[in-house]
C-alpha positions in Angstrom: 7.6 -2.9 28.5 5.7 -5.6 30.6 2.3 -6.7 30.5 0.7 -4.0 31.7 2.6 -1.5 29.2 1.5 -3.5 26.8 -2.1 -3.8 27.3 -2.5 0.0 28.0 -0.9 0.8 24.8 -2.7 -1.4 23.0 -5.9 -0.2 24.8 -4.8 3.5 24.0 -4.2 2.3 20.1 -7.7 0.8 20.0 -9.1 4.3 21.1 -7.1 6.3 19.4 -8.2 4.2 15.9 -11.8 4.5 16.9 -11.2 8.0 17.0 -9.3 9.2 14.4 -12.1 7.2 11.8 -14.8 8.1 13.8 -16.1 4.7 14.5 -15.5 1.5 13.0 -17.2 1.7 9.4 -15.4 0.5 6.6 -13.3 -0.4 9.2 -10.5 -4.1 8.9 -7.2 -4.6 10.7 -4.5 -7.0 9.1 -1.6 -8.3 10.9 1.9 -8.9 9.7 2.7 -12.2 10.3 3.7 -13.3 13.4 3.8 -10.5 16.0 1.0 -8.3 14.3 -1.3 -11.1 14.2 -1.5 -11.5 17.2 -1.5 -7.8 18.4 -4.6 -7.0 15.3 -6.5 -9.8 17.0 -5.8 -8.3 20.3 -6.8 -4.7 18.9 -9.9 -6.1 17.5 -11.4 -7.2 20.5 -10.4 -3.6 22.4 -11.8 -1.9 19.5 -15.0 -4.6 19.5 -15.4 -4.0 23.3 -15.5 0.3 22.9 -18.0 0.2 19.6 -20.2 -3.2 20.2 -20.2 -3.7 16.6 -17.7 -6.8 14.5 -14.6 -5.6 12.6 -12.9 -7.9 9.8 -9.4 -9.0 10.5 -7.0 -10.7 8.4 -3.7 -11.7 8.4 -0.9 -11.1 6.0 2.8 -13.0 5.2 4.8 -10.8 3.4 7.8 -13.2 3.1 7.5 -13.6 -1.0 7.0 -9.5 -1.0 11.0 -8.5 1.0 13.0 -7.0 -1.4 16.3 -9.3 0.2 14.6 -12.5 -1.0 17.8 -13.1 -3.6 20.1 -12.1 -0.4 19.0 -15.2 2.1 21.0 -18.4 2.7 18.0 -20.0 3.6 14.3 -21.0 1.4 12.0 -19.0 2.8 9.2 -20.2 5.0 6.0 -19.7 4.0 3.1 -19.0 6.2 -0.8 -18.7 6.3 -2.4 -15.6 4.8 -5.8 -14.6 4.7 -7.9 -11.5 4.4 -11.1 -13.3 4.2 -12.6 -9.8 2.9 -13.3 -7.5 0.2 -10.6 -4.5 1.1 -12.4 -1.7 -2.0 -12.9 1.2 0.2 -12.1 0.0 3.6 -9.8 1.8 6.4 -7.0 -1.1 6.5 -5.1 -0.9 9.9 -1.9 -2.7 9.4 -0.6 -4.1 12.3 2.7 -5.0 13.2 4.8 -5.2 16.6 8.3 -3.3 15.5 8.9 -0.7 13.1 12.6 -0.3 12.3 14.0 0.3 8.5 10.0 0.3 7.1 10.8 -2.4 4.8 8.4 -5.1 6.1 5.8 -2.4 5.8 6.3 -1.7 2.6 6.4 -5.5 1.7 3.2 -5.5 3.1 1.5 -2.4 1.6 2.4 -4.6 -1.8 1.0 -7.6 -0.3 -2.3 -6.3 0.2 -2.7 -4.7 -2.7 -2.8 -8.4 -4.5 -5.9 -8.5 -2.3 -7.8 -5.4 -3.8 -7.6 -1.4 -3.5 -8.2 -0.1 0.0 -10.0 3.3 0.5 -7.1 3.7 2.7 -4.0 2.1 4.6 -2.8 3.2 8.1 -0.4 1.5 10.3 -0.2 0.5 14.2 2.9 -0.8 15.7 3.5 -1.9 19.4 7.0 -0.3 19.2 9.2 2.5 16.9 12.0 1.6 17.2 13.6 4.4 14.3 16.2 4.0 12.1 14.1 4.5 8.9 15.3 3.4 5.7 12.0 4.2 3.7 9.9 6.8 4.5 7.3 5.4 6.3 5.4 6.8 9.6 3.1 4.7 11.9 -0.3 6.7 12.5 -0.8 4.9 16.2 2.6 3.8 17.9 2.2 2.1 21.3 5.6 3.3 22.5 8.6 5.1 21.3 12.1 3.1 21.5 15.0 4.4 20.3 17.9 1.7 20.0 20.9 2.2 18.1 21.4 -0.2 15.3 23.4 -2.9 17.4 20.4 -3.9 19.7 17.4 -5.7 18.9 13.9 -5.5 19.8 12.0 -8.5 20.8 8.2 -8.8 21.3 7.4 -11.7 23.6 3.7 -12.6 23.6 1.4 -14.9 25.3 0.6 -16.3 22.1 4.0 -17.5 21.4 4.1 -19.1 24.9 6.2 -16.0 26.6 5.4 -14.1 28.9 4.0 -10.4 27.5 7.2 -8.1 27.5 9.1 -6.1 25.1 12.9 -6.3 25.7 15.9 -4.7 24.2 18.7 -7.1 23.7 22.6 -6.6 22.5 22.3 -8.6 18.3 
């Protein structure tokens, strides 16, 4: 994907959230630390532009929630989290750039929940890439990409001083 690809899709995922909630009431995005941060804050201003109205937006590390904590050489690193809102009864949109086994969703489904009791939780990633290992479904996927389990997907944003692309690459 370049950065048109992306902009579209995440144009398309804005409408497509607007949509399927029928406006923006109750309405928060939360990105996963570091890709879907800066993809929900992206989203947010799509989804500001189309309904004129502010949506709350957080952002969520999930690295004390992965269930292969005990399996890492390294400490981990701990980053910023905030979700500078009360979630009781909101539509959370969790957004993250790849989906692959569905463990970092899940970690983050747990994460959240340390923050309150949503009404609801969907999920928006830029890219699927497959390869489930929990079963766990994005409602609004910016593009399909199978891989087989040898390559690796890498999201390359302005934001981390890159040039917007999505490229698959031989791990």
């Amino acid at each position: 994907m370049d950065a048109g690809d992306i902009a579209r899709a995440l144009t398309r995922i804005a409408h497509e959230i607007v949509e399927r909630n029928k406006g923006v009431k109750d309405l928060a995005l939360v990105g996963i630390r570091t890709g879907g941060v800066h993809l929900a804050h992206r989203l947010v201003k799509r989804i500001q532009s189309i309904e004129g109205a502010q949506i709350p937006i957080g952002e969520l590390d999930i690295t004390l929630y992965r269930d292969d904590l005990a399996l890492r050489k390294n400490q981990p690193v701990l980053r910023k989290t905030s979700v500078p809102f009360d979630l009781a009864d909101k539509v959370v949109v969790l957004v993250d750039d790849v989906l692959f086994t569905g463990r970092t969703i899940r970690a983050a489904m747990d994460g959240l929940m340390d923050f309150g009791r949503p009404g609801e939780i969907q999920l928006a990633v830029l890219v699927d890439r497959g390869h489930r290992q929990l079963p766990i479904k994005a409602n609004y996927i910016g593009k399909n990409l199978p891989t087989s389990r040898e390559e690796k997907i890498q999201v390359l944003l302005e934001e981390g001083g890159e040039d917007d692309r999505v490229v698959i690459c031989k791990a």
